[in-house]
Backbone as CSV, one residue per row, in Angstrom:
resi,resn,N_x,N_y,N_z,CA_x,CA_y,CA_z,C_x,C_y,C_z
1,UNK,7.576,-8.866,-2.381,7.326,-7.455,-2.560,7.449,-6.812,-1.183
2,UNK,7.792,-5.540,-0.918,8.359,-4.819,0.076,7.518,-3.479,0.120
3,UNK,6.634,-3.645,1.559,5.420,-2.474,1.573,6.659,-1.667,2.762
4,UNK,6.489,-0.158,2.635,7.328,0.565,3.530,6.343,2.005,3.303
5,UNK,6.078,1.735,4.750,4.872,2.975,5.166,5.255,3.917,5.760
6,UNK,5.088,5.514,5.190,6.218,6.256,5.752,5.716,7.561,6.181
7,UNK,5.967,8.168,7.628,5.710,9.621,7.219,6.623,10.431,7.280
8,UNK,6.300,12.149,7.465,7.707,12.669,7.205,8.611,13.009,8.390
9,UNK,8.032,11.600,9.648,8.820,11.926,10.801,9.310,10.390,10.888
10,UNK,8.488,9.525,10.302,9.338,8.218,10.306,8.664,7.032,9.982
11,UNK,9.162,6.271,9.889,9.103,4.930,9.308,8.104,3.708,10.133
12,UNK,6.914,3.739,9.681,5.906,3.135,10.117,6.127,1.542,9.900
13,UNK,6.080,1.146,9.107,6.175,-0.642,8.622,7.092,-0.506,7.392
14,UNK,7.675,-1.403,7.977,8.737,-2.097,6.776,8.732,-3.496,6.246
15,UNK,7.763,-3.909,5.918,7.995,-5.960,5.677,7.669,-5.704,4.352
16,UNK,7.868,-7.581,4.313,7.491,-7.766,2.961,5.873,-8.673,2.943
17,UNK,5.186,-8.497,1.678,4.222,-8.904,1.881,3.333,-9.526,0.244
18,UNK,2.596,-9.942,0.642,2.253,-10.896,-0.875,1.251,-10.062,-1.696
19,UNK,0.752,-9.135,-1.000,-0.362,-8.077,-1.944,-1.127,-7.066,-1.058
20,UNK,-1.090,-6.369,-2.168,-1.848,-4.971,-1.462,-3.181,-4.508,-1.821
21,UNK,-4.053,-3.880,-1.209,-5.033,-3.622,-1.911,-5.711,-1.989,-1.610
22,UNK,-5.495,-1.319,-2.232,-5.369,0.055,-2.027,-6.453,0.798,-2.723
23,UNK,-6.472,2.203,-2.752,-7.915,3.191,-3.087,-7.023,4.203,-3.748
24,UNK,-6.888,4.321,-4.768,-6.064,5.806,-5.256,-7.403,6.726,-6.329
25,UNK,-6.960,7.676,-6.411,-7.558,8.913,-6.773,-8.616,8.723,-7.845
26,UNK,-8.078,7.251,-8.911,-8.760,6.843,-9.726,-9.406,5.430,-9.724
27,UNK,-9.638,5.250,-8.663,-9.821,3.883,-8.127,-9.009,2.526,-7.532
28,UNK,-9.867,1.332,-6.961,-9.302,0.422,-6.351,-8.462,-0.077,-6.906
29,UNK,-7.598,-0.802,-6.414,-6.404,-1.851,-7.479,-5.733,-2.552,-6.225
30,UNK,-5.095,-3.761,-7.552,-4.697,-4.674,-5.987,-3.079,-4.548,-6.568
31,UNK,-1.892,-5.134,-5.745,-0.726,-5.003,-6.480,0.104,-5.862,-6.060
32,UNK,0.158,-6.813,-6.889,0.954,-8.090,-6.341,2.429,-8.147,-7.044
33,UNK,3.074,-9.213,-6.680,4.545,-9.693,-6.913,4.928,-9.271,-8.720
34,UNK,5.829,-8.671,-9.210,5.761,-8.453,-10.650,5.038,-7.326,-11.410
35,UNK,4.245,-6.584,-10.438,3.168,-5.839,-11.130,4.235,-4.332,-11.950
36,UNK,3.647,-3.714,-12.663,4.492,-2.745,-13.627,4.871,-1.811,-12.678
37,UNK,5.757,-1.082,-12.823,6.239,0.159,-12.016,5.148,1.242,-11.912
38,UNK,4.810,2.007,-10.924,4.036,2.959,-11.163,4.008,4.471,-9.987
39,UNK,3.279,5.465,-9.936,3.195,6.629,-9.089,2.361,6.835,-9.011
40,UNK,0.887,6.875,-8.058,-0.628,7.116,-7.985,-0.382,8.174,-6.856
41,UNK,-1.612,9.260,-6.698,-2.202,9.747,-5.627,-2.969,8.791,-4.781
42,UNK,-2.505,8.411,-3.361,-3.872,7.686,-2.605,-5.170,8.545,-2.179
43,UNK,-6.189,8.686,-1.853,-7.160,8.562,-1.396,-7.477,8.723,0.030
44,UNK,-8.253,8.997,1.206,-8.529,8.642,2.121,-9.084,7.166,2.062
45,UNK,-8.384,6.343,2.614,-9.353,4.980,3.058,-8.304,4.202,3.681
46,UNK,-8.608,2.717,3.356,-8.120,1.676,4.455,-7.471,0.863,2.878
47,UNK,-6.238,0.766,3.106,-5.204,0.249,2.935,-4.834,-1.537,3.293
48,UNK,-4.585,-2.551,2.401,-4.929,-3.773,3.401,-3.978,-4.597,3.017
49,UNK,-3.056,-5.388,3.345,-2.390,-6.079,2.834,-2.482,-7.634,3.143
50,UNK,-1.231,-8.113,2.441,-1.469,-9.621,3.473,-0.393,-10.558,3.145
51,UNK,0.077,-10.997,4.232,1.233,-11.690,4.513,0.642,-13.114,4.928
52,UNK,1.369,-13.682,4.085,0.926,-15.514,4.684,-0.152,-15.573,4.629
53,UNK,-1.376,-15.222,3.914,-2.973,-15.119,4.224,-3.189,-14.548,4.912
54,UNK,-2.772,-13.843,6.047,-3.297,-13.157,7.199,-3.494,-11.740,6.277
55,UNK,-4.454,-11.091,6.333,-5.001,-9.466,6.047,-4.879,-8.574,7.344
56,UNK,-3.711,-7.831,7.113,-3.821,-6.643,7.978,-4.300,-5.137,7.340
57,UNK,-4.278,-4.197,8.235,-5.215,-2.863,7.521,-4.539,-1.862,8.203
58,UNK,-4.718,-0.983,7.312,-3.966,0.294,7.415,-4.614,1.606,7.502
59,UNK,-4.893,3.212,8.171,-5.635,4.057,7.492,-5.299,4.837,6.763
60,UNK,-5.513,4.770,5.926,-4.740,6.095,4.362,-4.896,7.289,4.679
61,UNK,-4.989,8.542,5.187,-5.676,9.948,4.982,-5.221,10.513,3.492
62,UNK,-4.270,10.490,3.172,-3.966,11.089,1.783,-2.600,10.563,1.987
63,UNK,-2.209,10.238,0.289,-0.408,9.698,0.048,-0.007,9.746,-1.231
64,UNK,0.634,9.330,-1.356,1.524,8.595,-2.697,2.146,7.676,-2.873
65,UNK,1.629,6.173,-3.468,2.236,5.228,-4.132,2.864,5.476,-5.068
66,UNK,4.569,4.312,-4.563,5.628,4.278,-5.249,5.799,3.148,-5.709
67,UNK,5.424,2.559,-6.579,5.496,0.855,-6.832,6.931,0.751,-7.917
């Protein structure tokens, strides 16, 4: 799966990664390999993913997931 973090001046992270775990408008959710297509409002919060087991973190102020 392919996380690509973006604003509207440029392109923050581009990898791929094994799961996400995010805060949208209607709550937490995690989103791994296969998961259904979807479009959420994010949230202010912390954003976390993780590659190889390692958990890295992100800060959300407000967005939109594109899965």
């Amino acid at each position: 799966m392919q996380l690509t973090l973006l604003t509207p001046t440029q392109i923050l992270l581009d990898t791929p990664v094994d799961k996400i775990d995010v805060e949208a408008i209607d709550g937490f959710f995690t989103l791994l390999p296969r998961h259904i297509d979807f479009i959420t409002s994010l949230r202010s919060s912390i954003l976390s993913y993780t590659i190889q087991n390692k958990t890295y973190y992100a800060a959300c102020d407000h967005g939109v997931l594109v899965k």
